[in-house]
N, C-alpha and C positions, 0 to 999 in steps of 0.2 A: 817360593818361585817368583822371578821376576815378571812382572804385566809387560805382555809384549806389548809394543807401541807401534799403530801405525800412521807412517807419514803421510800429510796431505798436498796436494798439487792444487791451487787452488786457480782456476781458468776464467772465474766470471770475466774479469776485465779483457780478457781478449778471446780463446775458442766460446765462452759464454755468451757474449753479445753477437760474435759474428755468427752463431749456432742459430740466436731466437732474435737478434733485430738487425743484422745485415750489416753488422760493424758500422752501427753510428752515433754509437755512446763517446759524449765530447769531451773536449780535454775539461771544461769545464766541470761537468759532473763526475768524473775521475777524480780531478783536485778535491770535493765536497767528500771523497769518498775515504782518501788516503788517509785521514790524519785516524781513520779508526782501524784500518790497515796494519797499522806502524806494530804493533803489540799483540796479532793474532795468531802469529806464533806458526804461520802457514812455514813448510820445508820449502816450497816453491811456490812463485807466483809467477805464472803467464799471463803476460802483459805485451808482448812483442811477437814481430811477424807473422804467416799464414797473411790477411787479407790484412792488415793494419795497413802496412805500409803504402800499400793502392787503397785505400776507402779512407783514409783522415787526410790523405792528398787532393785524389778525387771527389769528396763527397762532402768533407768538413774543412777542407781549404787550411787544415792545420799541416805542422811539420811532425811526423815518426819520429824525428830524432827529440824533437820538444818532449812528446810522449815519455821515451825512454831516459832520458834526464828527470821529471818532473817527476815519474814513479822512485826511481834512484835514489833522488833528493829525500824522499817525503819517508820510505823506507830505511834507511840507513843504515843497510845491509843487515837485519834483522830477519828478513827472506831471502831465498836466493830469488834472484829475479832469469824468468826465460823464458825462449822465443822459439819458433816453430820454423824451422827452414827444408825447403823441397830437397836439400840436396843440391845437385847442379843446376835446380830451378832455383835452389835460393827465394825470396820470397816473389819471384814473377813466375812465365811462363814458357822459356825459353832457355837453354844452358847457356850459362853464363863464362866465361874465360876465368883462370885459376884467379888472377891479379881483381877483380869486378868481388869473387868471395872471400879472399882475402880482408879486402878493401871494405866491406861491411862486420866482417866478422872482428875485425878488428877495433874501427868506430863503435861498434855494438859494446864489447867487451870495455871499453874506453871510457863509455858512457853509463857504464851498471851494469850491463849483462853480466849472468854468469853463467846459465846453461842453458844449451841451443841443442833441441831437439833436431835431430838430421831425420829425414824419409825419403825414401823415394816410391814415384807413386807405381813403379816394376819390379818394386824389392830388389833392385838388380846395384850391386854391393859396388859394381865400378862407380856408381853414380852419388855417392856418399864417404867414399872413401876418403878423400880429397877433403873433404869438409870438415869430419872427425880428425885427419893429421892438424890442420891448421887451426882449429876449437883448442885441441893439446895444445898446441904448441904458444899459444895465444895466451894462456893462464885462464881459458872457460873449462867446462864442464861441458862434453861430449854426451850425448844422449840419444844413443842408438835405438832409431824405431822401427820396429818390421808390422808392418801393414796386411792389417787381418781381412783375408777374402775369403770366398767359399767357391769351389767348384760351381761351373753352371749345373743345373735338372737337364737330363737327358733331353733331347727332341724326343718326339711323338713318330714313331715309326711310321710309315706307308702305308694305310689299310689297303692292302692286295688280295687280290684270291677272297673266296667264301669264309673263312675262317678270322681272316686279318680284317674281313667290313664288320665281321659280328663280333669282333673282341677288340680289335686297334691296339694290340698291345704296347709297348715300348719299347724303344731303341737300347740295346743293350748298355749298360751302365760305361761309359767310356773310364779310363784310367783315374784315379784321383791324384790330384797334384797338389792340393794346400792341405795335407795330413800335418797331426801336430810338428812330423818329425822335420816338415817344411820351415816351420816358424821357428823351430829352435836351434837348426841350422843356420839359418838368416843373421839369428841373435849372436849365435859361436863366431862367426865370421865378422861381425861386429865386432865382440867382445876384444878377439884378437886384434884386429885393425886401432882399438885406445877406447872402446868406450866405457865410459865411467856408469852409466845408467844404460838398460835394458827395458823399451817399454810397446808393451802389445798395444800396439792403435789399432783401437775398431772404431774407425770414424764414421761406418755407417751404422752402427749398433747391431751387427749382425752377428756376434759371436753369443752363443748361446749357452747359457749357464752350466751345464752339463761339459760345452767345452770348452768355456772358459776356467774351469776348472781343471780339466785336463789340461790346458797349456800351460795354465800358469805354474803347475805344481812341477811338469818336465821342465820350465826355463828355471824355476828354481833348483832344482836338481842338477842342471845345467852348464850354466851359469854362477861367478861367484860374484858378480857386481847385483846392487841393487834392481828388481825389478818393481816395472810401475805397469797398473792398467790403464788406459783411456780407453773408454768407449761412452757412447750414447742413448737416449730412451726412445730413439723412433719410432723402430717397431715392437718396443715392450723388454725389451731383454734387459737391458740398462742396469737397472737396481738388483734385479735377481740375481744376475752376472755379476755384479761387485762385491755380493754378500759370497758367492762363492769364491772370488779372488781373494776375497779375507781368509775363507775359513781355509785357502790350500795354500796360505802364506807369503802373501802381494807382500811386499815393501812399501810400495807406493800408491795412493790411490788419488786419481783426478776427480773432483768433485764444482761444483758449483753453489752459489751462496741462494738460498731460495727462491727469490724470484728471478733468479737467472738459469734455476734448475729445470731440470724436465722437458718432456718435449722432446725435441729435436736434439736436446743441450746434453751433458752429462748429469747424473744422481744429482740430487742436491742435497748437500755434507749434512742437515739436522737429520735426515733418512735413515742415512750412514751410520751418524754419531749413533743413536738409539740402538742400532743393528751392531755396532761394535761395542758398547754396552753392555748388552746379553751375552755377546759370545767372549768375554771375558778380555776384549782388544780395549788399549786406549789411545785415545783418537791425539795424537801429537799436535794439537791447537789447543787455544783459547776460547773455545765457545761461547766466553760472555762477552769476549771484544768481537767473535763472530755477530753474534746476537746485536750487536750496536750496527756494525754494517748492513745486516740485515735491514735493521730500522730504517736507514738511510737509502736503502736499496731499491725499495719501493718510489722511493718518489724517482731514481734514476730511471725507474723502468716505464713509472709512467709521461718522462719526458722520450720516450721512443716512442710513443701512441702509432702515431704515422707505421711505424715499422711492424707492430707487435701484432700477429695473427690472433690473438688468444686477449688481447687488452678489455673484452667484455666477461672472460673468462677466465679470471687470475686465482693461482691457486689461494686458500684459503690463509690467514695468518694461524701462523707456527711456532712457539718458542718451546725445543727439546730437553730444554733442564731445567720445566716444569714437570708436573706428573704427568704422562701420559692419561689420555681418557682409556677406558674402562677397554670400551669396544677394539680401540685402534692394541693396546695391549695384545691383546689376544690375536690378529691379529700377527702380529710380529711373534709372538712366542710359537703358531702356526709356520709363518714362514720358515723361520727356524728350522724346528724339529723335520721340514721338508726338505731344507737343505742340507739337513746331517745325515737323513733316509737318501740321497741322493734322489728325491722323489720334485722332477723337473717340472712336471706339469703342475703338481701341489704348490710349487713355490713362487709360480708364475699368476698362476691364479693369485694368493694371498698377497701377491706384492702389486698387482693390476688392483685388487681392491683396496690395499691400500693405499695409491697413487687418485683411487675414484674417491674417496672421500676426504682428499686435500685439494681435491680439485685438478690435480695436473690433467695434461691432456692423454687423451686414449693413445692404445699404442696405434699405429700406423698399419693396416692390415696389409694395404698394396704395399706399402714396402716390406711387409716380411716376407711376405708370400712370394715376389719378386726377386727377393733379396738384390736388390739396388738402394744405394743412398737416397736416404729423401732429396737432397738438393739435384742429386741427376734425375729424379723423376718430375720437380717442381721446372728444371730447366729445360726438358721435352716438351712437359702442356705449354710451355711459355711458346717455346719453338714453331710448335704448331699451329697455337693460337694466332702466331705471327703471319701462319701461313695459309690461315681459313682452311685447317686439314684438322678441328678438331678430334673428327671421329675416326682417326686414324691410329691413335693413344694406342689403344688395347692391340693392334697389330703391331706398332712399333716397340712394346713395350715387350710382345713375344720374340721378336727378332733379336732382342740384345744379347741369352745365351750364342746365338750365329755370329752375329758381330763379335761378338769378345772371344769365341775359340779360332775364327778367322784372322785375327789381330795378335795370336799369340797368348791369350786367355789373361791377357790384363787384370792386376787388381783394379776391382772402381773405388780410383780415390783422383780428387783432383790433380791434376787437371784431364786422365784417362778417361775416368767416369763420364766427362762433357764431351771427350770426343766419341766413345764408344756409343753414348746416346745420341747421338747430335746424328751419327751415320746410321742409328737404327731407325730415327726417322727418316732420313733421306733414302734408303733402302723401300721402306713401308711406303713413299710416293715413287719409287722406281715401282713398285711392282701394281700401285694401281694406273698407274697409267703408261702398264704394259711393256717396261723395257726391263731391262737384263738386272739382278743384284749388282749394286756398285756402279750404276751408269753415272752416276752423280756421288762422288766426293772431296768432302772438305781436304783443305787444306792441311787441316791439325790429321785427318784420316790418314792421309798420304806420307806426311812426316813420319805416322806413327808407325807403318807398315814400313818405311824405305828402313827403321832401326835408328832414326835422328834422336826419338828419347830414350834409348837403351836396350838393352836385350830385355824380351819378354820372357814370360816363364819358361813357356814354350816355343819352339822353334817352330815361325811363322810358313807355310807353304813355301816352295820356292816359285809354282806357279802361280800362287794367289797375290804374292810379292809384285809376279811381273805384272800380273793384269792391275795391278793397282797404280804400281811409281816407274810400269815400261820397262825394270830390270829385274832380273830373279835375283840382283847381288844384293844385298841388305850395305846400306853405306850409313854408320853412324854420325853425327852430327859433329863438324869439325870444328870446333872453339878459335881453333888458329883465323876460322875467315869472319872471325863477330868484329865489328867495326864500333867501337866506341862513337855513340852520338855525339853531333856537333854542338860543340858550347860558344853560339855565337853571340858577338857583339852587339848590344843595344845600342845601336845610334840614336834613336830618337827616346830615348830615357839616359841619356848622358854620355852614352858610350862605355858604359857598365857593359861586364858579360852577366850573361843568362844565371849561370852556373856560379857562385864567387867563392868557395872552397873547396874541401873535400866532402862534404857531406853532401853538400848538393851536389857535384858533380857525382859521387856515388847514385842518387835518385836518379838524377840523369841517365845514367847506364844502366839502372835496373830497370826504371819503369818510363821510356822516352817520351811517349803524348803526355802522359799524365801529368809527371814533372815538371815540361813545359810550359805547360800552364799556370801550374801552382807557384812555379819560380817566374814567372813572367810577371803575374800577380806580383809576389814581394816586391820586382825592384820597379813596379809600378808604383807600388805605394812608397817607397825609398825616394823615388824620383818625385812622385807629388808634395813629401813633406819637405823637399830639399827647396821646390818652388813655389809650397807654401812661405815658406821663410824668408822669401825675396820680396824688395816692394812692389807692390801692384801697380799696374797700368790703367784708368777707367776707361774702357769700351763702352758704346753705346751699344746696348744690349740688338743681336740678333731677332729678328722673326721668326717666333717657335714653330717648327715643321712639323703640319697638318698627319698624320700618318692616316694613309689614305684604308679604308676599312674591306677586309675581304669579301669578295663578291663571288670568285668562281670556284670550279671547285677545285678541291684540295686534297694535297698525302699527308696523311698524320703517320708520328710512331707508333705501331702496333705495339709495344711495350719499351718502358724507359731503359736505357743505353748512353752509349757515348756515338757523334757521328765521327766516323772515319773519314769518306772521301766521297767529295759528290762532283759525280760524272754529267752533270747538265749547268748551263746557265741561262737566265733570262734570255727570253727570245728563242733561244734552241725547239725546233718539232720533233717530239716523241713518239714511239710507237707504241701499243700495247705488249708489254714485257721486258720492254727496255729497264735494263738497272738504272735507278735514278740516281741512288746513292748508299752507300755503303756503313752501317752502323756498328759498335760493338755492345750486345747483352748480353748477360749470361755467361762471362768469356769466350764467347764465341763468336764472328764475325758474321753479318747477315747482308745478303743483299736485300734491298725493297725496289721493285720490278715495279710498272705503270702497270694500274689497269687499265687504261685505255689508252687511247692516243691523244695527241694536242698539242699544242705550245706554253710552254714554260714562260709565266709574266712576273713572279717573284717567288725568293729562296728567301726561306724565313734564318736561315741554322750556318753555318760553318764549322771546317773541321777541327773537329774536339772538343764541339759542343755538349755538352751532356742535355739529354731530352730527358721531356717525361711522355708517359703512353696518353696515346691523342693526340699530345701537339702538334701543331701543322709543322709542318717541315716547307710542304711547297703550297704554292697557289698556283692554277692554272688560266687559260683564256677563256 
């Protein structure tokens, strides 16, 4: 009988980094990484979109499309290479016009792509359809994702009456709505609309071995195109979860190369490999050209120091085709035998200790128990802390089952998950300082109730509609009035435009501040090496200006952002509560309000600055 084989997805270089250090692995250390890449025999490598596209603009002043070329080059289609696109988010946060994903999917594909995983963060099939035809039609590989959520836990009934203070029992179980038979209807509807691949994203790690099992064996049953799992180790499931996607017949499995493993990240493949081993699977790589990247992977991780929450805590060194030690054996031949007994708790246990003596990090208890992604729990505390409303967490954190069945019972996946939480805290200070649920909502709240990011799962109140966006009518988000950004002329760098192809002009449209910037930069530098080139004039040099040192007081960023727009200038008198100016963290838009009153004597920052937390923004008199 033939060794079934299975395929691997290999993520470090793009969900891997942007999982455990905030996407800011440079093109630099990517290039040191490829040339052992070339030979590892990976079925896929993710290397493109999700947060690339905004964080090597934003954060490392590189070009995406550089990215996507230099993996290309250095591979030579030896893997397939692919990218992670929202759907009619594409990789920003706004739907985009048919001609804008096109326009990328095309460049993409042009440039190396070969498969572009589609999602949408509502599982709602209009919002990806569109993308899968044009992926076809393009010569890419369609890769239909349906995005793994779980029902909210009940509320807490009313203690009423004698009986109801002495017991509090619980609010009766409301309907369930993400049953398996949800997800593999998702995938069917897929399938038919062109997609080539079928893959369960659990991108907060909250499918649970028992029912990751369960799904994955009805989409194979299902389904005739290949399926794939991605999911995460946040709160512990991760590795136990993937060992049961093997044994009920995955296709596909997303993994990470060690030190990009674990955590917050997906399995890390020597885990894997040892577990597919046992169970008589062979793993569709190279493990000893693995094993060379590993080597080199280390020092990558330790140029994220800055980023890496765990950088005093790194898992132990690993090579899996040595002999196993004695202990860890046993071990895995445990987990095993627990996952053949379908025996959940057993195999969860066994693979928590074996993840504790490689060092990886614990699972994450508030986010299982929550069941919210870590990064929507990490962008609340941030939120709060913004807001001196630390001890408001545990309140906001209970409102988000409310918030998310009021909204239509959203999956939390970005960019939902930041709005859903973003309004469980704003909720959480309505109600301590006494006004109505929803006195105060975001902007992305408002969109997401009027139907602007698609139909939810559930059909949204019609009065809770109106008291939100003023109409009970739900008005989806119309593409026809998106207004392509302006690609203006640099006069004072030659009279160059901003934008000077297609590929920039594509950034342009996706991501307008950001690009602006990044492309200003280029043809700044195009323009200084054009009048380096020219002969010099001798000046008598200038008198270097004194920069006069701060004296009063001052607004710092409550954490690092980009600024948006700032509503005050020098000399201007403020009151306490005035918005001073407008930032973006976390994807989310923040005002920062005065504490006190006074007059404005210098603005440190302008818009589209990026800060870090502390920095002074303003000085006052």
């Amino acid at each position: 009988m033939e060794t079934r084989k299975l395929k691997i997805r290999d993520l470090t270089l793009r969900d891997g980094q942007q999982s455990l250090f905030a996407t800011r692995l440079s093109q630099a250390e990517i290039d040191k990484l490829l040339p052992y890449y070339e030979n590892a025999g990976f079925y896929i490598m993710e290397v493109w979109g999700g947060a690339v596209p905004d964080s090597v603009m934003r954060y490392l002043d590189e070009s995406p499309w550089d990215r996507l070329r230099s993996v290309s080059k250095a591979m030579k289609g030896k893997s397939l290479l692919s990218a992670l696109s929202r759907g009619r988010n594409l990789f920003g946060y706004v739907p985009y016009p048919d001609y804008v994903l096109r326009g990328f999917y095309e460049e993409a594909i042009k440039n190396g792509l070969n498969v572009m995983r589609i999602f949408d963060a509502l599982n709602d099939i209009d919002n990806v359809k569109e993308s899968i035809k044009m992926i076809n039609e393009l010569g890419g590989i369609a890769d239909g994702a349906v995005c793994y959520t779980v029902d909210p836990k009940a509320p807490e009934a009313p203690k009423q009456g004698f009986f109801g203070r002495l017991f509090g029992k619980k609010a009766a179980e409301p309907e369930k709505i993400f049953t398996d038979e949800y997800f593999v209807e998702k995938a069917k509807e897929m399938e038919r609309l062109g997609a080539k691949i079928i893959t369960l994203k659990d991108m907060a790690g909250l499918v649970s071995p028992l029912r990751a099992a369960s799904i994955i064996s009805k989409l194979k049953a299902n389904v005739s195109v290949p399926v794939d799992f991605h999911t995460h180790c946040t709160p512990g499931y991760g590795l136990a979860s993937s060992i049961m996607a093997i044994i009920n017949g995955v296709d596909i499995l997303d993994t990470n190369i060690w030190w990009f493993g674990g955590g917050s990240a997906a399995p890390a493949i020597e885990l894997i490999y040892i577990f597919a081993k046992k169970l008589g699977v062979e793993l569709d790589v190279n493990m000893k050209a693995v094993g060379e990247i590993r080597e080199h992977l280390l020092d990558a991780r330790r140029s994220l120091a800055a980023f890496d929450l765990n950088k005093d805590r790194m898992p132990r060194e690993f090579d899996p085709l040595k002999p196993l030690p004695a202990e860890v054996e046993a071990i895995v031949d445990e987990a095993i035998a627990c996952a053949k007994a379908s025996d959940e708790e057993g195999l969860l246990d066994a693979c928590h200790r074996l993840e504790a003596y490689f060092g990886f990090p614990k699972p994450n208890e508030l986010v299982k128990n929550a069941e919210v992604p870590g990064g929507m729990y990490s962008n609340m505390v941030a939120q709060l802390k913004a807001l001196h409303a630390e001890d408001l967490l545990e309140d906001a954190m209970a409102l988000i089952p409310m918030v998310r069945r009021d909204a239509g019972l959203v999956p939390l996946v970005t960019p939902t998950s930041q709005i859903v939480g973003a309004q469980a805290v704003n909720v959480a200070l309505d109600r301590k300082k006494g006004q109505p649920d929803y006195s105060n909502c975001s902007n992305q709240f408002i969109s997401l109730v009027k139907g602007e990011y698609g139909h939810t799962p559930v059909a949204i109140e019609e009065s809770f509609r109106e008291k939100i966006t003023g109409s009970p009518v739900g008005r989806p988000y119309d593409v026809s009035s998106y207004r392509a950004p302006e690609n203006p002329v640099m006069e004072d760098l030659g009279g160059c435009k901003l934008a000077k192809n297609t590929e920039e002009e594509l950034l342009l449209a996706l991501l307008p501040t950001v690009a602006n910037g990044f492309l200003k930069r280029r043809r700044q530098e195009e323009f200084a090496a054009t009048e380096a080139a020219k002969p010099k004039e001798v000046k008598a040099e200038e008198p270097k200006k004194v920069e006069e040192p701060i004296t009063g007081p001052t607004l710092k960023a409550p954490m690092g952002g980009r600024v948006v727009e700032i509503n005050v200038k020098p000399g201007d008198t403020i009151a306490k509560g005035d918005v001073l100016l407008v930032y973006e963290a976390m994807k989310m838009e923040n005002d920062i309000n005065a504490e006190f009153g006074g007059k404005v004597k210098r603005i440190f920052v302008a818009p589209d600055d990026v800060v870090n937390t502390d920095q002074v923004l303003i000085e006052f008199e």
